[in-house]
C-alpha positions, 0 to 999 in steps of 0.5 A: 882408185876404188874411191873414185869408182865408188864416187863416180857409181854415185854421181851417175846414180844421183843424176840418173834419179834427178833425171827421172825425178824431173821426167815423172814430174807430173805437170800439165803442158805448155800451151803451143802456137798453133795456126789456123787457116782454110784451105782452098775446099774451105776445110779449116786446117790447124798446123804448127806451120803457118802457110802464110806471113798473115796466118792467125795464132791459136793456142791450144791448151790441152786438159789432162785426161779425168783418170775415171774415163780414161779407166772407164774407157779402156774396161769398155774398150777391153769389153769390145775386144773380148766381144770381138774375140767371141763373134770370131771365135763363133763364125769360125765354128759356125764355118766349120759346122758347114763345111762338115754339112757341105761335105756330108751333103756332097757325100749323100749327093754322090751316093744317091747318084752312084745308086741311081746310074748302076741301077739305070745302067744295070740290066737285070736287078736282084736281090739276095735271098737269105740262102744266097740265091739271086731273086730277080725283079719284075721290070715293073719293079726294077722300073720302080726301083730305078724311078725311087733312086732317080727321086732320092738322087734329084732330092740330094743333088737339088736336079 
């Protein structure tokens, strides 16, 4: 019983290697029928059906590919999705960076108009002396102050 396992592993084995001994055969491919027609746009159409009784055979033959090409082609096509990879990987960083300007001009807009209403709202304005003391400005100067905050607000806002 053991021989016939043996000899059964064996048989299979030496099939399996004339199986793929015959699929790795490198042999150029037969040529096919193929039919040649016009459709009704005048566009010529080539299929492995014909679409009528009086359709013209063409054979096709087909030429194995020039290995050099075919390596120099897939180095280029690697090449341009290496180049892809960097275009993206840069416009992503380029977003990023403006959407950090965006939200830091946002920031700047927001403080400058935030400045500007509690000066407008405000009655009085001051400032503190380095004692502590409250030192009032003139309305000259609190107009003037207010009309500064107006033009830094209208210069971060854009109105």
């Amino acid at each position: 019983m053991g021989h016939s396992r043996t000899a059964d592993t064996l048989g299979r084995g030496a099939l399996l290697g004339a199986l793929l001994a015959l699929a790795c055969a490198h042999r150029p491919l037969c040529a096919q029928e193929i039919y040649k027609s016009v459709d009704a746009d005048g566009h010529v159409v080539f299929s492995d059906r014909a679409n009528s009784k009086g359709a013209p055979k063409t054979d096709v033959h087909v030429d194995a590919p020039d290995p050099a090409e075919v390596a120099r082609l897939a180095k280029e096509q690697e090449m341009l999705k290496a180049e892809e990879l960097q275009r993206t990987k840069q416009q992503a960083l380029e977003a990023k960076e403006k959407a950090r300007e965006d939200h830091a001009k946002q920031a700047t807009c927001e403080n400058a108009r935030n400045y500007y209403f509690r000066l407008k709202d405000s009655g009085r304005i001051y400032q503190r002396d380095p004692d502590g003391n409250r030192v009032y400005y003139s309305d000259s100067e609190a107009d003037g102050l207010r009309e500064r905050a107006r033009r830094a607000m209208t210069a971060a806002c854009g109105s």
